[in-house]
PDB file of N, CA, C and O in Angstrom:
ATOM      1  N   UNK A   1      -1.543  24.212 -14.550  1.00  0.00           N
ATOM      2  CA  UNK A   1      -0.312  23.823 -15.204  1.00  0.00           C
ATOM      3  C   UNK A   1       0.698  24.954 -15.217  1.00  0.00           C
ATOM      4  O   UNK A   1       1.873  24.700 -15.479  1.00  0.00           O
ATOM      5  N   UNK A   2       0.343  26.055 -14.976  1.00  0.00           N
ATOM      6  CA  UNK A   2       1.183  27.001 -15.151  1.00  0.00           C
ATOM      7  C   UNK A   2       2.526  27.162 -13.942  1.00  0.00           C
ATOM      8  O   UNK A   2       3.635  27.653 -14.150  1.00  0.00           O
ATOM      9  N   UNK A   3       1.961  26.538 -12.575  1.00  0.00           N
ATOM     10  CA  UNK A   3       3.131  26.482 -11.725  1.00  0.00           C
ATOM     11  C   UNK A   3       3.675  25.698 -12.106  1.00  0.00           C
ATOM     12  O   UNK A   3       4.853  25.917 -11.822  1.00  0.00           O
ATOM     13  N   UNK A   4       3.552  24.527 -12.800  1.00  0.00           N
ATOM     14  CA  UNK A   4       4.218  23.277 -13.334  1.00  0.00           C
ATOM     15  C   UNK A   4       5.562  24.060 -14.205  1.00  0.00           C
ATOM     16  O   UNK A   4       6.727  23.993 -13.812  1.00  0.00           O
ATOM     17  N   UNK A   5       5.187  24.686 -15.262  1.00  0.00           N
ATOM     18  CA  UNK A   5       5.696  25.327 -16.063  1.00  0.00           C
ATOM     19  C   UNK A   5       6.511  26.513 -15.762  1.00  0.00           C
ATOM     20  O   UNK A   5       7.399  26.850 -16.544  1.00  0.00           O
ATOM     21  N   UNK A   6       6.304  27.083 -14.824  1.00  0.00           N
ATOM     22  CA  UNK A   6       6.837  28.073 -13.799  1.00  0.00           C
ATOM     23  C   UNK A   6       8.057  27.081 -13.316  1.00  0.00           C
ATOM     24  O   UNK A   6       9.149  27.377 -13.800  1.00  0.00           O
ATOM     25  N   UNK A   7       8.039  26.229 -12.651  1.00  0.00           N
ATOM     26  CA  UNK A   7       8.716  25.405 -11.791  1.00  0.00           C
ATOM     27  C   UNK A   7      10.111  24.739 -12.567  1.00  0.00           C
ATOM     28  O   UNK A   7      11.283  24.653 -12.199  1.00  0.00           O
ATOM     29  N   UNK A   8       9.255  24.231 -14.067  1.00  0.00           N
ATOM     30  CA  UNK A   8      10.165  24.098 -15.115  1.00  0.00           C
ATOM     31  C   UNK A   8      11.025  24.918 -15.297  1.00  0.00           C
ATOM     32  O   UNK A   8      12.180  24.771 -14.898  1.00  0.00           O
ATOM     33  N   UNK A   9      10.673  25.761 -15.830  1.00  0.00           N
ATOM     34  CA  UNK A   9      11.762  27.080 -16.227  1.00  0.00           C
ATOM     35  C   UNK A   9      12.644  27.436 -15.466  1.00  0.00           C
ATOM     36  O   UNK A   9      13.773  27.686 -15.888  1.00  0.00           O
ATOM     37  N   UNK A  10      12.234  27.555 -13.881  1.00  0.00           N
ATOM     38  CA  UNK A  10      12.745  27.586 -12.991  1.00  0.00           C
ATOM     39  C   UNK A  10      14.580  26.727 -13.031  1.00  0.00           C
ATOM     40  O   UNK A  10      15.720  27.086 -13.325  1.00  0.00           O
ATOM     41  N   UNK A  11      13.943  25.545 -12.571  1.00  0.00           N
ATOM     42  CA  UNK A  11      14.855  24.389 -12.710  1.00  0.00           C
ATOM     43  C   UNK A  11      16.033  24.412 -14.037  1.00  0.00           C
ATOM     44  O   UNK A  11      17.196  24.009 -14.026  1.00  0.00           O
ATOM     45  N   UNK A  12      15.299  24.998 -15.068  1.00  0.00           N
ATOM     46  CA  UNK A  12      16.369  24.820 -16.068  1.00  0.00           C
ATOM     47  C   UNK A  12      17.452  25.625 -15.810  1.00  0.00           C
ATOM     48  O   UNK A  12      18.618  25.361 -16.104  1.00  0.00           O
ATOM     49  N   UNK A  13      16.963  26.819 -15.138  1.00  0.00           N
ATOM     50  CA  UNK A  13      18.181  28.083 -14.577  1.00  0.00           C
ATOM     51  C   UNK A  13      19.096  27.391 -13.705  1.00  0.00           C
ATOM     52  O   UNK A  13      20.195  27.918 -13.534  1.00  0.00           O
ATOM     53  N   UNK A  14      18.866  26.422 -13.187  1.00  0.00           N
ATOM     54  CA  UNK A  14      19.875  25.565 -12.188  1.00  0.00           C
ATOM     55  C   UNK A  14      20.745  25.017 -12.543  1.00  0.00           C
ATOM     56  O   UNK A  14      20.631  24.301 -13.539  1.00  0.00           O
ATOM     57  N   UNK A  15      21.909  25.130 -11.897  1.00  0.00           N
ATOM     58  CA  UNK A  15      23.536  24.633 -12.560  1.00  0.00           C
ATOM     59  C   UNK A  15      23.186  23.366 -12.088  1.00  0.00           C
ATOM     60  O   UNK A  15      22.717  23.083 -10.985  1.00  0.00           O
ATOM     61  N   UNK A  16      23.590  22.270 -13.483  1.00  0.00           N
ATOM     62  CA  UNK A  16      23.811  21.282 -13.784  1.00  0.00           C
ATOM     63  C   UNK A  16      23.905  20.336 -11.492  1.00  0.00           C
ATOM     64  O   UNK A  16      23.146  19.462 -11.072  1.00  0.00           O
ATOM     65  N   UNK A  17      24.431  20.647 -11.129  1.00  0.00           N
ATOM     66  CA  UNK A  17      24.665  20.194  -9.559  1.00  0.00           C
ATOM     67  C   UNK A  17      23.275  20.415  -8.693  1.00  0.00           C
ATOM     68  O   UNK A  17      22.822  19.628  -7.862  1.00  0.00           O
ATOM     69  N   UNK A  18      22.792  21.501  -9.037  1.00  0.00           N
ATOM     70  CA  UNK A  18      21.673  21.755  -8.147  1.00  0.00           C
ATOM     71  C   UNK A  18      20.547  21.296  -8.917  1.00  0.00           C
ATOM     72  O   UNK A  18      19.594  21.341  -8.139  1.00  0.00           O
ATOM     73  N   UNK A  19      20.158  20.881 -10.028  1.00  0.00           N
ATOM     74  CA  UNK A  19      19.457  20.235 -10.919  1.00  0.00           C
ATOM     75  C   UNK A  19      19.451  19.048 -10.155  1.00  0.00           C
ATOM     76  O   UNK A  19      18.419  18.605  -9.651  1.00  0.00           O
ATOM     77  N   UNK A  20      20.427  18.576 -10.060  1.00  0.00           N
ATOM     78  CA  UNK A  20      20.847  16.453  -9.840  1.00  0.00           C
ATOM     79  C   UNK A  20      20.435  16.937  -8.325  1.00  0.00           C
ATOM     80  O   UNK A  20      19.714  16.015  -7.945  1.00  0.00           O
ATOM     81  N   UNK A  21      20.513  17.921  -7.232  1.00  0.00           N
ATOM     82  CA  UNK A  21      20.265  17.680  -6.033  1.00  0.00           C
ATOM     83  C   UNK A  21      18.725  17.761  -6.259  1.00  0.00           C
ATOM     84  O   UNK A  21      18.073  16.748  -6.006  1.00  0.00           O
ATOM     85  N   UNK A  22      18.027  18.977  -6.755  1.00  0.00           N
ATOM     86  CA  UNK A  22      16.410  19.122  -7.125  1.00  0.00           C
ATOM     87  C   UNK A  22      15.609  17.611  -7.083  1.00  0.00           C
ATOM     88  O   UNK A  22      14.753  17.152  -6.327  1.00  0.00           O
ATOM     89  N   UNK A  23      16.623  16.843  -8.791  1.00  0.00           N
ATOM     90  CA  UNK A  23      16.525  15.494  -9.123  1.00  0.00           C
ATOM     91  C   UNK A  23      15.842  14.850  -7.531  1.00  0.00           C
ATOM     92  O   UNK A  23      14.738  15.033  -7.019  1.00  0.00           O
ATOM     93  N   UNK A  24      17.224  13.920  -6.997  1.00  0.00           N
ATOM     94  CA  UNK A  24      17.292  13.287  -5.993  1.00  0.00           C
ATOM     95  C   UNK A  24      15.830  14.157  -5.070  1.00  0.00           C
ATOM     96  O   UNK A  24      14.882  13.391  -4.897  1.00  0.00           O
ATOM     97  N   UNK A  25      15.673  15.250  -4.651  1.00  0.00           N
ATOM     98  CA  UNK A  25      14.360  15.359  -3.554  1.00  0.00           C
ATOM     99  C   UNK A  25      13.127  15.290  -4.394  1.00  0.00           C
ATOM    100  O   UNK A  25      11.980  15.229  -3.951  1.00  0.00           O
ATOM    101  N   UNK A  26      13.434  15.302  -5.495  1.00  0.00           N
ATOM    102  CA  UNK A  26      11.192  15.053  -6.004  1.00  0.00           C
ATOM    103  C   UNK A  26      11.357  13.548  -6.429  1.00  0.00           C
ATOM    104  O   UNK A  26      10.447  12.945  -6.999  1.00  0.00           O
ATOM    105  N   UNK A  27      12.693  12.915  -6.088  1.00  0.00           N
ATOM    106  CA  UNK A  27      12.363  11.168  -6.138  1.00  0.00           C
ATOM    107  C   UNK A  27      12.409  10.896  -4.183  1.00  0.00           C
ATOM    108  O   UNK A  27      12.108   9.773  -3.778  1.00  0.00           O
ATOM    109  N   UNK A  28      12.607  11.463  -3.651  1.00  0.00           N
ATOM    110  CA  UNK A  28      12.793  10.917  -2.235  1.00  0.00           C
ATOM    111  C   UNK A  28      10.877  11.511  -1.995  1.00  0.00           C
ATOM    112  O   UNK A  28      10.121  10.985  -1.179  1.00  0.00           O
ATOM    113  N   UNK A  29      10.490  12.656  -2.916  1.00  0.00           N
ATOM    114  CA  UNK A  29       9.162  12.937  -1.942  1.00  0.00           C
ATOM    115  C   UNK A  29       8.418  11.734  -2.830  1.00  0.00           C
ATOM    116  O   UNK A  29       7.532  11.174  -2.185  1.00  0.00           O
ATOM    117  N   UNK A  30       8.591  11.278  -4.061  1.00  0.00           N
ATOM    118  CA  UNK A  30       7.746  10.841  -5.014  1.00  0.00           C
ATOM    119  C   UNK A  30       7.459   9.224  -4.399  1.00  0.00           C
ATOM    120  O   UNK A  30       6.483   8.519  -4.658  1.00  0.00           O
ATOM    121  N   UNK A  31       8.675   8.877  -3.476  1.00  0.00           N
ATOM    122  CA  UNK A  31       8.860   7.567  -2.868  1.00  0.00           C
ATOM    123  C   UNK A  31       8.193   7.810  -1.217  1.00  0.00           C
ATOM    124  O   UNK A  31       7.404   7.050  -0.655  1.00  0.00           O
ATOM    125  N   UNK A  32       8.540   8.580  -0.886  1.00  0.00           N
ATOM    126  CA  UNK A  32       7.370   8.681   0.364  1.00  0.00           C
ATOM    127  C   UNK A  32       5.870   8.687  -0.226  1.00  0.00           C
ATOM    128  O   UNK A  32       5.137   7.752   0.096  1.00  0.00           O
ATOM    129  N   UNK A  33       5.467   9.523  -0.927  1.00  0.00           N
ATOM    130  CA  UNK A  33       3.923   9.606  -1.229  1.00  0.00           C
ATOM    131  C   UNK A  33       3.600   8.019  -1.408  1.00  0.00           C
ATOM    132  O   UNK A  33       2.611   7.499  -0.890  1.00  0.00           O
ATOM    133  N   UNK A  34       4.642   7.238  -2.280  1.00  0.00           N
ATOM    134  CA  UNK A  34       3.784   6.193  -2.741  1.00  0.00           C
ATOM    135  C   UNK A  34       4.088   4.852  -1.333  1.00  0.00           C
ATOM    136  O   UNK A  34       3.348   3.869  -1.301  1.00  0.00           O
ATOM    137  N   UNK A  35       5.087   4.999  -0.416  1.00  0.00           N
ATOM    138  CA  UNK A  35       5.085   4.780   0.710  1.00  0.00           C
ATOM    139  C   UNK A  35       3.843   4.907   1.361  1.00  0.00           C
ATOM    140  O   UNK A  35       3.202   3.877   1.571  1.00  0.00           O
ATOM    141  N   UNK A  36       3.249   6.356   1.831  1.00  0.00           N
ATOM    142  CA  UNK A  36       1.873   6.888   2.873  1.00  0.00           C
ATOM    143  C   UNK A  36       0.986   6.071   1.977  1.00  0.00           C
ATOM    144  O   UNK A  36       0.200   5.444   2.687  1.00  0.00           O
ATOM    145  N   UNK A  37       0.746   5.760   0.345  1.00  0.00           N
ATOM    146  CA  UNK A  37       0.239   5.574   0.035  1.00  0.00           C
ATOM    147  C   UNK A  37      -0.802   4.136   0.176  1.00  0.00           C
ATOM    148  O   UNK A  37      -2.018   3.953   0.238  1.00  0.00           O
ATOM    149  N   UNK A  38       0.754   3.031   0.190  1.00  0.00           N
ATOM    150  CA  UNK A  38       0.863   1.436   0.016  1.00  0.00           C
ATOM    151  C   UNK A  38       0.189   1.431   1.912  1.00  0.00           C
ATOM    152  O   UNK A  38      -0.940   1.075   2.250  1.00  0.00           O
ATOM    153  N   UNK A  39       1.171   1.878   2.731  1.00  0.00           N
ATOM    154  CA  UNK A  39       0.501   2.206   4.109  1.00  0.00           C
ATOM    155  C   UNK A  39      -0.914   1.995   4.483  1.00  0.00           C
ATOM    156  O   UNK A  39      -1.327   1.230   5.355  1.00  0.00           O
ATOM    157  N   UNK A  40      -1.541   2.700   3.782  1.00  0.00           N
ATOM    158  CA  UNK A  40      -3.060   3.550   3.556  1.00  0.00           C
ATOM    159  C   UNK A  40      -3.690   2.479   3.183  1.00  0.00           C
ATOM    160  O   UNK A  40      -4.533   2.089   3.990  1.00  0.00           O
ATOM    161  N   UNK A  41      -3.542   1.743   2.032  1.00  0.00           N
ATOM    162  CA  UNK A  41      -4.310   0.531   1.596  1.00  0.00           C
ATOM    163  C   UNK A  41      -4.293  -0.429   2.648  1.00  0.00           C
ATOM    164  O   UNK A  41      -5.130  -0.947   3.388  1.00  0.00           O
ATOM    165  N   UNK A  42      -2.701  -0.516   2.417  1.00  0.00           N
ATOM    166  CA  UNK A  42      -2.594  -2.076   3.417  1.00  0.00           C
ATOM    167  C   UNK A  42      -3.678  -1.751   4.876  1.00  0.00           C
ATOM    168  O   UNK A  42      -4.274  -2.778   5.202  1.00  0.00           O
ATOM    169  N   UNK A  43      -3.952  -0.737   5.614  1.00  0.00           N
ATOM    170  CA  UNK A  43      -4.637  -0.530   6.837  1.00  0.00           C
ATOM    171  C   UNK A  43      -6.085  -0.391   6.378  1.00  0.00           C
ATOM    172  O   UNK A  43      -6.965  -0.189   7.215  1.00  0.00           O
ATOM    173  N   UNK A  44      -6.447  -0.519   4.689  1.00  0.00           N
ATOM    174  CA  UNK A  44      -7.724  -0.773   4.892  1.00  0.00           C
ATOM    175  C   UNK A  44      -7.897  -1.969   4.431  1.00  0.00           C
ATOM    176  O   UNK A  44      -8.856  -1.967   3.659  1.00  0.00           O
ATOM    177  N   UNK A  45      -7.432  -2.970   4.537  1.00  0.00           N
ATOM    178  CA  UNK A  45      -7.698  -4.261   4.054  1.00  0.00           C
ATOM    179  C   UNK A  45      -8.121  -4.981   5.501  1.00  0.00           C
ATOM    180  O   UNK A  45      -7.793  -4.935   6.686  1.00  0.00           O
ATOM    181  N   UNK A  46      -9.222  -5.795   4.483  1.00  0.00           N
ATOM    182  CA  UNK A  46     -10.184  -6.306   6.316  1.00  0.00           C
ATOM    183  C   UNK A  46      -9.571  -7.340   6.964  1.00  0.00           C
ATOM    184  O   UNK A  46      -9.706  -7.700   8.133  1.00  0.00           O
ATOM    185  N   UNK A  47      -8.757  -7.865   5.933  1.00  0.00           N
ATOM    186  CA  UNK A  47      -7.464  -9.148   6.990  1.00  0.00           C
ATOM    187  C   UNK A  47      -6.733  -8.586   8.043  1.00  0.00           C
ATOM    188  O   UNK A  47      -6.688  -9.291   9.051  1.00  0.00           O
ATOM    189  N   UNK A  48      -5.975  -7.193   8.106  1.00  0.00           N
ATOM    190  CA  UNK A  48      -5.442  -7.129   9.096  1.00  0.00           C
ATOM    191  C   UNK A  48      -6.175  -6.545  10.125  1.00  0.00           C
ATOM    192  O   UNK A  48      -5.848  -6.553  11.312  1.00  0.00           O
ATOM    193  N   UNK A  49      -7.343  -5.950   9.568  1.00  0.00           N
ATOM    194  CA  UNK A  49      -8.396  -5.218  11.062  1.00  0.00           C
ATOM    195  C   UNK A  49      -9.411  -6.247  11.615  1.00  0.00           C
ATOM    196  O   UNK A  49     -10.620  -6.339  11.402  1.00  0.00           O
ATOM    197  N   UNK A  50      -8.434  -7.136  12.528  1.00  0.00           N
ATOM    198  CA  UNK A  50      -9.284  -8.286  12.779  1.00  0.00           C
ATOM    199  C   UNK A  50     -10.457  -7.428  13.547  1.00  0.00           C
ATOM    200  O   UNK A  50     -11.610  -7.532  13.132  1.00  0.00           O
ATOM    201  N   UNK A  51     -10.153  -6.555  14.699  1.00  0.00           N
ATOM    202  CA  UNK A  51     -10.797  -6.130  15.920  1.00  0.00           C
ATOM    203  C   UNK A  51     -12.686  -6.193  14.726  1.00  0.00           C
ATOM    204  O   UNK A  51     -13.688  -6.863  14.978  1.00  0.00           O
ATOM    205  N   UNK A  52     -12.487  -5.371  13.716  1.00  0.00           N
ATOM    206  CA  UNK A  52     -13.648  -5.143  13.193  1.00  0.00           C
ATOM    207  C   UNK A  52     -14.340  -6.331  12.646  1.00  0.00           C
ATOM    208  O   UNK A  52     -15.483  -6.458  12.207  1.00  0.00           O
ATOM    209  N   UNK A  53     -13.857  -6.747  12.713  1.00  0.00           N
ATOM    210  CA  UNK A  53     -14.608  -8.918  12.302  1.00  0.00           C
ATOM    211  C   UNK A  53     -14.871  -9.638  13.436  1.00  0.00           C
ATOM    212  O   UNK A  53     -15.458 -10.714  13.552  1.00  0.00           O
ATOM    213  N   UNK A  54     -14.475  -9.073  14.091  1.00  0.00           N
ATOM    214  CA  UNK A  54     -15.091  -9.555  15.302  1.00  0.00           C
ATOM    215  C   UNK A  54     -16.666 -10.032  16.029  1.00  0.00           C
ATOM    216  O   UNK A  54     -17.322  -9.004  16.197  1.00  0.00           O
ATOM    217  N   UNK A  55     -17.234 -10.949  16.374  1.00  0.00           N
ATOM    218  CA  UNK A  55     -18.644 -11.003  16.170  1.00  0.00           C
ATOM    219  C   UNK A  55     -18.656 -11.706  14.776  1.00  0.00           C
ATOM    220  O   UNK A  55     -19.116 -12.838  14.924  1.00  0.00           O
ATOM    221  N   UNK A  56     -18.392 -11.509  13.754  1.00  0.00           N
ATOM    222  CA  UNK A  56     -18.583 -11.254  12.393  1.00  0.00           C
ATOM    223  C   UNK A  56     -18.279 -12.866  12.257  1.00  0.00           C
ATOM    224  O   UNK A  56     -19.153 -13.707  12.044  1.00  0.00           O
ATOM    225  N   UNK A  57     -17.408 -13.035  12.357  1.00  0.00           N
ATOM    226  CA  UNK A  57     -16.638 -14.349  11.770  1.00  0.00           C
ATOM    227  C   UNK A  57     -16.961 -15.094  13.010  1.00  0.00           C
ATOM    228  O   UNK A  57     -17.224 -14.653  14.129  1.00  0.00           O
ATOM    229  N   UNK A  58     -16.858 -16.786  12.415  1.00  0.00           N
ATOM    230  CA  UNK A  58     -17.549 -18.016  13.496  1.00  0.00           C
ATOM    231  C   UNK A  58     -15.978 -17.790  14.087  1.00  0.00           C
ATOM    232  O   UNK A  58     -15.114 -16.983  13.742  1.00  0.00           O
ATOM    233  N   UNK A  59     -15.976 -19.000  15.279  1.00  0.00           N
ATOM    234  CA  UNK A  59     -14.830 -19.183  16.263  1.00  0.00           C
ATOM    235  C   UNK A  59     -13.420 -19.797  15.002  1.00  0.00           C
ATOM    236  O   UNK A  59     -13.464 -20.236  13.853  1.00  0.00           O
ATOM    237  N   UNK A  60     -12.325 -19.525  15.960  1.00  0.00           N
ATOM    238  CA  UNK A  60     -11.063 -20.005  15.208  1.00  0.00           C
ATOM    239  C   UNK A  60     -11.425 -21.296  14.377  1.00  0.00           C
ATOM    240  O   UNK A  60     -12.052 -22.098  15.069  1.00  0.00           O
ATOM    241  N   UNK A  61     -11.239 -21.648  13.295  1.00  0.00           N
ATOM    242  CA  UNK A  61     -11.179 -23.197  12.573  1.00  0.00           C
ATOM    243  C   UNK A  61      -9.622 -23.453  12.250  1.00  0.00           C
ATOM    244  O   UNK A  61      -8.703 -22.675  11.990  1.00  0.00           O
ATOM    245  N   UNK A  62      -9.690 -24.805  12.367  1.00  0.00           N
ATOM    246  CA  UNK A  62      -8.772 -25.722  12.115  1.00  0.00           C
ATOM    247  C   UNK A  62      -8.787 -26.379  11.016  1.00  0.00           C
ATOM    248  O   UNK A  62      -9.528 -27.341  10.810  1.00  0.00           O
ATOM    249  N   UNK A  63      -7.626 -25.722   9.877  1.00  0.00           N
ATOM    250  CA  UNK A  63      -8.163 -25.979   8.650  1.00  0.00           C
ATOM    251  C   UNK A  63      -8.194 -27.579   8.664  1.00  0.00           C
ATOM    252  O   UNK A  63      -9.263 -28.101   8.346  1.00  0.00           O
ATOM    253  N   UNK A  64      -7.108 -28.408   9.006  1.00  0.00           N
ATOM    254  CA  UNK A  64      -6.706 -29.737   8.821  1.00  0.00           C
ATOM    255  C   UNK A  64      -8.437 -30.224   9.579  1.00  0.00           C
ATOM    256  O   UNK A  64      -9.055 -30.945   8.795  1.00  0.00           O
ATOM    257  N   UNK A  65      -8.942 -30.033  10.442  1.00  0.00           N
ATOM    258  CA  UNK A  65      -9.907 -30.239  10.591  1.00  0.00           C
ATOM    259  C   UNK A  65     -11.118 -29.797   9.845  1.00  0.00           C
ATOM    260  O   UNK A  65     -12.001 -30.572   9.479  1.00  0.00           O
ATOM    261  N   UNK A  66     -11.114 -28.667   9.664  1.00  0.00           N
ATOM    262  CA  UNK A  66     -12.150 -29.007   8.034  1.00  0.00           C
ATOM    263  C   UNK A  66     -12.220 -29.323   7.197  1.00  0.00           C
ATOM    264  O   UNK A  66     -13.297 -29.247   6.607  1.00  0.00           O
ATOM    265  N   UNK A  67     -11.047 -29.910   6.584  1.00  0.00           N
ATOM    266  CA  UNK A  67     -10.857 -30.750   5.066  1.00  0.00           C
ATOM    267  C   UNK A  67     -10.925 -31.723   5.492  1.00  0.00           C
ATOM    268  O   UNK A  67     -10.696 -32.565   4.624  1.00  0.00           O
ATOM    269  N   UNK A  68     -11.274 -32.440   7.086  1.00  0.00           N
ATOM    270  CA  UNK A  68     -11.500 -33.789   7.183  1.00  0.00           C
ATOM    271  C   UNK A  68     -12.688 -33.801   7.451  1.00  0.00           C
ATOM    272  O   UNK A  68     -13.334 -34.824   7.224  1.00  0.00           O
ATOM    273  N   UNK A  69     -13.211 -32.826   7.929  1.00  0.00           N
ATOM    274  CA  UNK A  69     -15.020 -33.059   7.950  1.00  0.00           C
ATOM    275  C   UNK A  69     -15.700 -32.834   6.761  1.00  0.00           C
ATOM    276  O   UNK A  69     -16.887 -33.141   6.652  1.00  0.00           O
ATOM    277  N   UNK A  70     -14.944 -32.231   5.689  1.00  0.00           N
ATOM    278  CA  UNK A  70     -15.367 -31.781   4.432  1.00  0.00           C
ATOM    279  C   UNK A  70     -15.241 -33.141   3.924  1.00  0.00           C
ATOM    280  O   UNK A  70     -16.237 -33.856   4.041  1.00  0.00           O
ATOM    281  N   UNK A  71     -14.417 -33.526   3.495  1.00  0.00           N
ATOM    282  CA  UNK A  71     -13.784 -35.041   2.967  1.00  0.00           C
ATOM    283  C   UNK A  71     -14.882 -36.372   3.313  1.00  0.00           C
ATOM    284  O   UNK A  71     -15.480 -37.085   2.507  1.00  0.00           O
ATOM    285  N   UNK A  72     -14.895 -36.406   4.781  1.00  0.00           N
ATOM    286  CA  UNK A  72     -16.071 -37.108   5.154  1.00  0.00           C
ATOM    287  C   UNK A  72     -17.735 -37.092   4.802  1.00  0.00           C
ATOM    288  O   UNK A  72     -18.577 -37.990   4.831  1.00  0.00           O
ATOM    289  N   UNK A  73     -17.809 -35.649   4.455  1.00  0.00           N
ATOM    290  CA  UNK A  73     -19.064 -35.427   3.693  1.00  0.00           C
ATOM    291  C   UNK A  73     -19.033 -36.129   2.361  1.00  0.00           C
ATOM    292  O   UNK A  73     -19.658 -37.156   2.097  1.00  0.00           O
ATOM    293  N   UNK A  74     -18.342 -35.551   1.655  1.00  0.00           N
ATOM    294  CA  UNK A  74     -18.176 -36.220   0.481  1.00  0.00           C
ATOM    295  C   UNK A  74     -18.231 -37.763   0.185  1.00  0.00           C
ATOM    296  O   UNK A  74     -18.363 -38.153  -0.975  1.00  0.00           O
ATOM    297  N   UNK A  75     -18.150 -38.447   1.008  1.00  0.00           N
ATOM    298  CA  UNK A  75     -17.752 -39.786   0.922  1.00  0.00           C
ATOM    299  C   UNK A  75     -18.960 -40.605   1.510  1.00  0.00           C
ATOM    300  O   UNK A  75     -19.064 -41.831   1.544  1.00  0.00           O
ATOM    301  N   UNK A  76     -20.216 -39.274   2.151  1.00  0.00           N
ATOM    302  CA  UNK A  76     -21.306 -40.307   2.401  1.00  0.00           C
ATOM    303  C   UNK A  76     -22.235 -40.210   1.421  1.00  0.00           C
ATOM    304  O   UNK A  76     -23.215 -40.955   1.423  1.00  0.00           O
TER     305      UNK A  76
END
């Protein structure tokens, strides 16, 4: 915590202008991080990495065709 606090003090020495510019770049880095961040998830979610389901999952289905073979079950 102490660079934190370092960093503080720092900043307060800054004329009112270079404060508001400081401002504006630890919201432009604070919006990238959570950018790389959202990135990062979304590429581990197994919907979009089809290649790795591959094998894994049966052939393409047709949903309209399985709620009619489903439907038909039901009804015998």
């Amino acid at each position: 915590m102490s660079t934190y606090n370092e960093v503080l003090d720092q900043a307060q020495t800054l004329t009112p202008d270079e404060q508001e510019r400081l401002l504006e770049d630890l919201a432009m880095l604070v919006r990238q991080r959570v950018e790389t961040q959202a990135q990062k998830s979304i590429q581990k979610s197994p919907g979009l990495d089809l290649e790795r389901w591959r094998g894994f999952l049966p052939k393409r289905v047709d949903a309209l065709e399985f709620q009619f073979k489903l439907r038909q079950e039901w009804d015998e």
